[in-house]
Backbone and ligand atoms as CSV (ligand in chain L), in Angstrom:
chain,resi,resn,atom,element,x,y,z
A,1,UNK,N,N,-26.368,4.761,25.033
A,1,UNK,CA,C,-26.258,5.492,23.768
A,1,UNK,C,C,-24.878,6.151,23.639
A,2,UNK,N,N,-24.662,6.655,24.645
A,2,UNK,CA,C,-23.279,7.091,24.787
A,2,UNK,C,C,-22.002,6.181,24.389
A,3,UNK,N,N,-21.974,5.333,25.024
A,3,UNK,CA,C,-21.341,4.366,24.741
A,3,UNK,C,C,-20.985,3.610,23.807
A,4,UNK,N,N,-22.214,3.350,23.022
A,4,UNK,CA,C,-22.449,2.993,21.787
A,4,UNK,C,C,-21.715,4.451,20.855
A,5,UNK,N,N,-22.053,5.504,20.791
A,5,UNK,CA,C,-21.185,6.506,20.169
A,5,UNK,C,C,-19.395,6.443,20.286
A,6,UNK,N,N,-19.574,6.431,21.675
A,6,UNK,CA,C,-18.118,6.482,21.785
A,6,UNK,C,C,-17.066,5.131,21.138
A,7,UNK,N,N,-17.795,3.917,21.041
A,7,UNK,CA,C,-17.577,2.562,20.514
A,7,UNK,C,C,-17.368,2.693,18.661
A,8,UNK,N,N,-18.099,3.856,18.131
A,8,UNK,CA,C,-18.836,3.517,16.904
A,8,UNK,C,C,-17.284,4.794,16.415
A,9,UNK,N,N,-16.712,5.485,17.420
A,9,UNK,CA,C,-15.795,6.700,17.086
A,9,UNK,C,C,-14.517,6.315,17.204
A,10,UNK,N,N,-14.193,4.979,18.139
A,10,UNK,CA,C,-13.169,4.387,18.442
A,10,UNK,C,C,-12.899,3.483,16.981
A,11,UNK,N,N,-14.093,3.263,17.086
A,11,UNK,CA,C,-13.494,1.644,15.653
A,11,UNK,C,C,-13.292,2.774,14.349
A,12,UNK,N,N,-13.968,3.568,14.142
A,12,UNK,CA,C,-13.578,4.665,12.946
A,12,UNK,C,C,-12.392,5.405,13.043
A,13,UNK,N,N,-11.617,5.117,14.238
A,13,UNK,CA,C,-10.507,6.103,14.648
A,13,UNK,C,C,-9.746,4.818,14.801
A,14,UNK,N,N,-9.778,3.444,14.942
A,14,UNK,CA,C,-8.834,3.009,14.560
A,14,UNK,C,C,-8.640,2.155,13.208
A,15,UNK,N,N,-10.097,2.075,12.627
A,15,UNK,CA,C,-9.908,1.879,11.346
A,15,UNK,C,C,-8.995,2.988,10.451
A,16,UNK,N,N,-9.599,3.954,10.256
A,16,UNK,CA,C,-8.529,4.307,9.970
A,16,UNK,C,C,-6.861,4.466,9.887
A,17,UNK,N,N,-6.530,4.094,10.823
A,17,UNK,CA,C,-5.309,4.437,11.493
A,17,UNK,C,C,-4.400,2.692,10.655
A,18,UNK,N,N,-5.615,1.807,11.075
A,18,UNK,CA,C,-4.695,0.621,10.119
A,18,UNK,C,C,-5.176,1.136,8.293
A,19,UNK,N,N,-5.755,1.566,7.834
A,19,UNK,CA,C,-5.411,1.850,6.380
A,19,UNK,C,C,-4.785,2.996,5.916
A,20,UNK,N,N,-4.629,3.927,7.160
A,20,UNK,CA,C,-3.001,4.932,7.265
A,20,UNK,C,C,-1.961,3.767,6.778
A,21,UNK,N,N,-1.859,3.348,7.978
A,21,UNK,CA,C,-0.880,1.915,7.956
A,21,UNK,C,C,-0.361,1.309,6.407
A,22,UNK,N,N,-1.494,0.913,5.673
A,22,UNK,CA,C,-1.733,0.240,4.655
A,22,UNK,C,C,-1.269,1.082,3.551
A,23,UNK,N,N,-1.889,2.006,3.188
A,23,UNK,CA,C,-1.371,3.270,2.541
A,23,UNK,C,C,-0.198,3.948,2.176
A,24,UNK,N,N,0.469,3.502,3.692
A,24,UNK,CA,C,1.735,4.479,3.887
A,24,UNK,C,C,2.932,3.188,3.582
A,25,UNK,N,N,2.643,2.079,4.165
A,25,UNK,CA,C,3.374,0.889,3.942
A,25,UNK,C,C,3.238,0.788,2.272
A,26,UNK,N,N,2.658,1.202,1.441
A,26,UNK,CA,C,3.085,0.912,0.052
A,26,UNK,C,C,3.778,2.612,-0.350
A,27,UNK,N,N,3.447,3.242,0.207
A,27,UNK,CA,C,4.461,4.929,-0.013
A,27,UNK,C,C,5.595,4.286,-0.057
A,28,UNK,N,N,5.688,3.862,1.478
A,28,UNK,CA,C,7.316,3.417,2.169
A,28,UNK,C,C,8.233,2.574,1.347
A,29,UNK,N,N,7.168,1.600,0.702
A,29,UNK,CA,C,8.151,0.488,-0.554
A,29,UNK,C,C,8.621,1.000,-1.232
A,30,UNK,N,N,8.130,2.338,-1.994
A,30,UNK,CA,C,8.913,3.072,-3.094
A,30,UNK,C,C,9.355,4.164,-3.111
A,31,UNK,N,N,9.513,4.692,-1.647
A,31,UNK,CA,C,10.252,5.778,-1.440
A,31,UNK,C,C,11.229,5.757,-0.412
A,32,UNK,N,N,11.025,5.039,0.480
A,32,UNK,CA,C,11.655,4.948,1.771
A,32,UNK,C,C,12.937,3.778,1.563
A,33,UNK,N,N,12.185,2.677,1.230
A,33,UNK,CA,C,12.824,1.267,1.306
A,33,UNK,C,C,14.079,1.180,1.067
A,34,UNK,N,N,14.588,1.776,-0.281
A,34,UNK,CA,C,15.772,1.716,-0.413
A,34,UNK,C,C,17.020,2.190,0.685
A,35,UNK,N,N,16.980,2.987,1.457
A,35,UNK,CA,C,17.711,3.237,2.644
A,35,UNK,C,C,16.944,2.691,3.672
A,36,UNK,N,N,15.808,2.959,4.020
A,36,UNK,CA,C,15.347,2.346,5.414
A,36,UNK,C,C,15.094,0.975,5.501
A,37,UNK,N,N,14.935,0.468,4.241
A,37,UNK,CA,C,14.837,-0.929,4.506
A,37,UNK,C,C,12.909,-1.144,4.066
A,38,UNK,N,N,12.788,-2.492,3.730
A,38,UNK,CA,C,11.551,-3.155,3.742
A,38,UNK,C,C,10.937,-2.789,4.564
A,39,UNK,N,N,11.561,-3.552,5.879
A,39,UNK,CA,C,10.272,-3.251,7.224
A,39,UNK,C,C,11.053,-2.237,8.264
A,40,UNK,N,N,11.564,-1.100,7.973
A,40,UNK,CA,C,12.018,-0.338,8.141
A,40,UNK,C,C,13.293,-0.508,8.829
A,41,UNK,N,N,13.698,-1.308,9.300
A,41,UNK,CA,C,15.133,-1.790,9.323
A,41,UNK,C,C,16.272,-1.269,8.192
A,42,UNK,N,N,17.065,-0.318,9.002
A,42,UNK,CA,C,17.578,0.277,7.814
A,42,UNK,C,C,18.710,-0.705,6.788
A,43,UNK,N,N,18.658,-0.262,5.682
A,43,UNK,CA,C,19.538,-1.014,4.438
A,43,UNK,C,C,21.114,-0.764,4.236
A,44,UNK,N,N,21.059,0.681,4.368
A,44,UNK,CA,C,22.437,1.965,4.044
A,44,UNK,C,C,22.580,1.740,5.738
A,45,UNK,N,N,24.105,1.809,6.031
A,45,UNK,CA,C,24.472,1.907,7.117
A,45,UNK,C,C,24.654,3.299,8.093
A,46,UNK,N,N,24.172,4.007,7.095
A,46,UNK,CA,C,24.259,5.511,7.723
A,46,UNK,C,C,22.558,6.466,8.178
A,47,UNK,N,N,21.725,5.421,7.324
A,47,UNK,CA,C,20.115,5.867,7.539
A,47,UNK,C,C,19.838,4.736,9.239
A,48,UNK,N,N,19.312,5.928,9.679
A,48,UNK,CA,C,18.127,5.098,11.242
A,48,UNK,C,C,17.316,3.941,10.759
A,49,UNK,N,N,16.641,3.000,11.898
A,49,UNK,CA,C,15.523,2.364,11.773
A,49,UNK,C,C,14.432,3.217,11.883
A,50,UNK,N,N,13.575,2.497,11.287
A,50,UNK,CA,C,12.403,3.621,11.493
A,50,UNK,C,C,11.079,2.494,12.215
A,51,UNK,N,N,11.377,1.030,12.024
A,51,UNK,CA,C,10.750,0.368,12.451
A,51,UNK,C,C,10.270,0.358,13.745
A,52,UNK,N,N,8.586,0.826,14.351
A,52,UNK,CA,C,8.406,0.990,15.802
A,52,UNK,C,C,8.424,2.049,16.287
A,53,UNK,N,N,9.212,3.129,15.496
A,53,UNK,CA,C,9.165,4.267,15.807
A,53,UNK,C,C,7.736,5.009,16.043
A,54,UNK,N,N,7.742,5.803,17.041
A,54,UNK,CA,C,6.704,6.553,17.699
A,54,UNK,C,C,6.198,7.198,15.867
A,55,UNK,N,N,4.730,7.509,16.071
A,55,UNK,CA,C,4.112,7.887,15.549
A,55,UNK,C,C,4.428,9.736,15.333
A,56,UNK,N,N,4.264,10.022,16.573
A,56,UNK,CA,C,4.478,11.438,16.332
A,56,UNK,C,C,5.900,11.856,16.321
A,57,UNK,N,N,7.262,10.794,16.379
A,57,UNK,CA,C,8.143,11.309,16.150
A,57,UNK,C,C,8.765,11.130,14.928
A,58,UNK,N,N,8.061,10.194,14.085
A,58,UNK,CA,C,8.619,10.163,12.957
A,58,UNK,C,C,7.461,11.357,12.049
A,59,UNK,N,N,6.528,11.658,12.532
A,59,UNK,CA,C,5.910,12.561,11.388
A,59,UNK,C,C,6.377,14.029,11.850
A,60,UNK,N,N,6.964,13.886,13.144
A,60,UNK,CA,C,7.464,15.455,12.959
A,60,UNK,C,C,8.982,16.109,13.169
A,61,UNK,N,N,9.755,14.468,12.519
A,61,UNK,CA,C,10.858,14.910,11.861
A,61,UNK,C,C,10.933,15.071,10.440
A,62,UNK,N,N,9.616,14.571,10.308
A,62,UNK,CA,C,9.723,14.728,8.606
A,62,UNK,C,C,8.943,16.398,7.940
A,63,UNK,N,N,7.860,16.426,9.485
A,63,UNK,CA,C,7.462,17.992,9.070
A,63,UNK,C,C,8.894,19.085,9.411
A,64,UNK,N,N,9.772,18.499,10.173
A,64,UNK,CA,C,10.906,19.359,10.109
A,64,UNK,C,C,12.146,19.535,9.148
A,65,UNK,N,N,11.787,18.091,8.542
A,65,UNK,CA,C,13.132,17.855,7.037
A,65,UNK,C,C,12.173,18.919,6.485
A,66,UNK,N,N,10.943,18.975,5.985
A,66,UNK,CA,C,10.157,19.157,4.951
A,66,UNK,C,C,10.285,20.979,4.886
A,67,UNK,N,N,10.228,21.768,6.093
A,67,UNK,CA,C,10.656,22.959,6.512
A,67,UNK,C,C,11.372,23.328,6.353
A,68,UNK,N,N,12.594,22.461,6.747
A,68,UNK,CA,C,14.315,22.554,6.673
A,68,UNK,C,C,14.798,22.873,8.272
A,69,UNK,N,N,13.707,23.105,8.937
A,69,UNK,CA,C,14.230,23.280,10.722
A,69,UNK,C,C,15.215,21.986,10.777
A,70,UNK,N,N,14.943,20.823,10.467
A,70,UNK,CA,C,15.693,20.045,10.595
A,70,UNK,C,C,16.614,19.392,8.873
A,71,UNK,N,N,17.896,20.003,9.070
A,71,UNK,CA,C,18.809,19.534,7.994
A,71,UNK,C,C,19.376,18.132,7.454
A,72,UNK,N,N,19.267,17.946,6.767
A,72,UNK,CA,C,19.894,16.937,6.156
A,72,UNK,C,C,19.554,16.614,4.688
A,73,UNK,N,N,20.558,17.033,3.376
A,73,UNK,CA,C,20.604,17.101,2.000
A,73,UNK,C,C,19.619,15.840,1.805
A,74,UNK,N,N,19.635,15.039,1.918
A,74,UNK,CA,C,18.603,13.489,1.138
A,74,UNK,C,C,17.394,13.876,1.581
A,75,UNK,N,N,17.506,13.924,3.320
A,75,UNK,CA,C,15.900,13.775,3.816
A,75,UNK,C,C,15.133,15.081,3.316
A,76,UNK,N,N,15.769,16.390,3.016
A,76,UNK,CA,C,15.166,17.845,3.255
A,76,UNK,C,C,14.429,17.477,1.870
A,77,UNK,N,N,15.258,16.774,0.408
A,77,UNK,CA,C,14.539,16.558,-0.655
A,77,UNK,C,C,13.503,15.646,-0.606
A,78,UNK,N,N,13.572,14.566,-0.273
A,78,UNK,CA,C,12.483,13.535,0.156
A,78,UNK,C,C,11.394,14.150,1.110
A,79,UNK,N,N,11.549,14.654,1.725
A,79,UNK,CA,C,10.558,15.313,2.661
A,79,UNK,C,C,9.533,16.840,2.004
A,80,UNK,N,N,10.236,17.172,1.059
A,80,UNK,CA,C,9.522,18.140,0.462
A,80,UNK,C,C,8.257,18.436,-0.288
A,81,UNK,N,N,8.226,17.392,-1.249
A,81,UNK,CA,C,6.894,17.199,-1.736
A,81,UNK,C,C,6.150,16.351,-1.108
A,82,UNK,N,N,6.451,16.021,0.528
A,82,UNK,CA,C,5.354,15.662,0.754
A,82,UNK,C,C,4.414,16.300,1.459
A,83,UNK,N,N,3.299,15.703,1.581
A,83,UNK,CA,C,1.837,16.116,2.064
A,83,UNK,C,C,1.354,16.050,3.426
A,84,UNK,N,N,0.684,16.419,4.567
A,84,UNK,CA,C,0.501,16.128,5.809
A,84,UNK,C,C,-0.399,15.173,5.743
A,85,UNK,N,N,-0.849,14.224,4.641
A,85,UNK,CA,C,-1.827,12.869,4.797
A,85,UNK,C,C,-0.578,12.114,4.764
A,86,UNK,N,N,0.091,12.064,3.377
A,86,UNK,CA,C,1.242,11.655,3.619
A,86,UNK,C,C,2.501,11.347,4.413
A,87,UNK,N,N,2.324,12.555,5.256
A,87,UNK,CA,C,3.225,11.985,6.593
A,87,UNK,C,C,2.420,11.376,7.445
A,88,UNK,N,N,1.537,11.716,7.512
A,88,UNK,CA,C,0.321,10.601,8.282
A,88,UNK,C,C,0.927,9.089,8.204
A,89,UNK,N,N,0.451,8.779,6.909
A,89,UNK,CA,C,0.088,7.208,6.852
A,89,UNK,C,C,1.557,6.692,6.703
A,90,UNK,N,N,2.999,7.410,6.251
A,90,UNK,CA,C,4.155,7.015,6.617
A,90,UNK,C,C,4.513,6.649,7.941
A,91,UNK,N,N,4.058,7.477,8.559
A,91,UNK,CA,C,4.140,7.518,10.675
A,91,UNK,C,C,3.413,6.572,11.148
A,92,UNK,N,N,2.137,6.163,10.355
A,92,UNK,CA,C,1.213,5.047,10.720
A,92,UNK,C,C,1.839,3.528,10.602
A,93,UNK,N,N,2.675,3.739,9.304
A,93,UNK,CA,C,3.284,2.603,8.801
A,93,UNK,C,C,4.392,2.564,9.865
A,94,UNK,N,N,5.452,3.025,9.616
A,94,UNK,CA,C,6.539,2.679,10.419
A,94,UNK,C,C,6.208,2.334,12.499
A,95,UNK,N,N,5.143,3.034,12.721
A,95,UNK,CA,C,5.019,2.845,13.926
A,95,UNK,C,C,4.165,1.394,14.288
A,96,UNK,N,N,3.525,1.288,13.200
A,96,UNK,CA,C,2.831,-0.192,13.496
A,96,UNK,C,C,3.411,-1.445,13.458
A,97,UNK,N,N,4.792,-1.386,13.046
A,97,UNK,CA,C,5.879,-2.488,13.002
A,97,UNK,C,C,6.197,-2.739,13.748
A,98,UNK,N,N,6.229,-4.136,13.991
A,98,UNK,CA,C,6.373,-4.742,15.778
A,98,UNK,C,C,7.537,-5.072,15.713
A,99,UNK,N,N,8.525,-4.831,16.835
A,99,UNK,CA,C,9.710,-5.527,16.571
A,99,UNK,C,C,10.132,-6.870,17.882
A,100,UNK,N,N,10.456,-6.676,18.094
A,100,UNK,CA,C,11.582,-7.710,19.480
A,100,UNK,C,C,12.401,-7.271,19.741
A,101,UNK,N,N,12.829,-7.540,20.627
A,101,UNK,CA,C,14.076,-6.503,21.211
A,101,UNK,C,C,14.672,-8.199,22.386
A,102,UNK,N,N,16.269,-7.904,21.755
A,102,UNK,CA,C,17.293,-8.845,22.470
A,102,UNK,C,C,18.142,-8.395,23.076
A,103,UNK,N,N,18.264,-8.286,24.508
A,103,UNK,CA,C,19.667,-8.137,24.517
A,103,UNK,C,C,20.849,-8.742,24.842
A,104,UNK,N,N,21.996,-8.221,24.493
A,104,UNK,CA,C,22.793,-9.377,24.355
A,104,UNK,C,C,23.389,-10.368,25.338
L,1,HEC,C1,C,18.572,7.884,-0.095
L,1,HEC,C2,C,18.355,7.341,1.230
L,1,HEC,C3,C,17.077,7.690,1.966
L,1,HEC,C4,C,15.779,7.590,1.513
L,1,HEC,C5,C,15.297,7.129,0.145
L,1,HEC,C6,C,14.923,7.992,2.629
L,1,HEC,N1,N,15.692,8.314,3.709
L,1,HEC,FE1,FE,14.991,8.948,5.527
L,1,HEC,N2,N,16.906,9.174,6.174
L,1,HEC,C7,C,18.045,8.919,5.431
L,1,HEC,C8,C,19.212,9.323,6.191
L,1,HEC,C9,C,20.668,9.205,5.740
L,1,HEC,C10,C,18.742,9.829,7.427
L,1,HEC,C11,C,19.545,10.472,8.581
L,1,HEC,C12,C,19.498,11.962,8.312
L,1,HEC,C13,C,19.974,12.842,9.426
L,1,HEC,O1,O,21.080,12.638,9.933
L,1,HEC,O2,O,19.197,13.755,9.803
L,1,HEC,C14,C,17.281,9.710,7.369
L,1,HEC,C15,C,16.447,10.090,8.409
L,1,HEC,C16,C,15.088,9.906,8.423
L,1,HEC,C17,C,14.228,10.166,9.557
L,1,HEC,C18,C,14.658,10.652,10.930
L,1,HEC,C19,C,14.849,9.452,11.816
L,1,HEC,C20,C,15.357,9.775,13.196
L,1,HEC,O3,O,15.700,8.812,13.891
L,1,HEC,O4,O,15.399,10.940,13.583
L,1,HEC,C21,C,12.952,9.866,9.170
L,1,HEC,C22,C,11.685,9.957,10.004
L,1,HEC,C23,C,13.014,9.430,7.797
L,1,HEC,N3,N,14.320,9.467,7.370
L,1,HEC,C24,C,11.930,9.031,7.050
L,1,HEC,C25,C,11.991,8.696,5.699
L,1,HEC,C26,C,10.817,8.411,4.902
L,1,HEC,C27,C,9.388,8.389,5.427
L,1,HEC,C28,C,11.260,8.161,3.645
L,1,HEC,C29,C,10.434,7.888,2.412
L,1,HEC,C30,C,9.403,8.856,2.080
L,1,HEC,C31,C,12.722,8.273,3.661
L,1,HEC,N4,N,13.109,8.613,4.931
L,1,HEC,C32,C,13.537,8.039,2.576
L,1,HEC,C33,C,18.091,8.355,4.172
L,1,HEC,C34,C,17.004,8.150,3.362
């Protein structure tokens, strides 16, 4: 029985987590994209990747743009109206992007 609970809390905890994903990946198209890129690969040569990025480090640089603990004129505005679901399913998105890694 236990087990079965703990099974029935896992798939609800990661269901969710892919329609964070889903959610936040259409935020990201119309807010993000233009500097970070589609699949978060950045566009502007001066914005980061965000693609792969840790979960909790991209939602709590954005709870720090959003504060202003952490500065920067574009991100502090972009980061402001948003919401803590909202940084959720942004952090969900960008971290669920698989990348490859080459080196040279
Ligand atoms: C107009 C261009 C632009 C847009 C649009 C934009 N960003 Fe940024 N973003 C930047 C730049 C430039 C930086 C680097 C800022 C700095 O030096 O702190 C940055 C930094 C970040 C960082 C910190 C990355 C790191 O490696 O520390 C995160 C997270 C981030 N942006 C998320 C987002 C999200 C999520 C959106 C959409 C809601 C978004 N950004 C929209 C330009 C943009």
């Amino acid at each position: 029985m236990k087990k079965l609970l703990f099974l029935a809390l896992l798939c609800t905890a990661l269901h969710s987590a892919a329609d964070d994903a889903v959610a936040g990946r259409a935020k990201a198209d119309v807010a993000c994209a233009l500097c970070h890129g589609q699949n978060g690969l950045a566009s502007l040569p001066n914005a980061p990747n965000l693609a792969g990025q840790q979960a909790i480090y991209v939602s709590e640089q954005l709870r720090n743009y959003r504060s202003g603990k952490r500065q920067n004129e574009v991100m502090n505005m972009i980061a402001k109206p948003l919401t803590d679901t909202e940084i959720s399913q942004l952090a969900a998105w960008f971290s669920s992007i698989r990348l490859t890694v080459e080196a040279p």
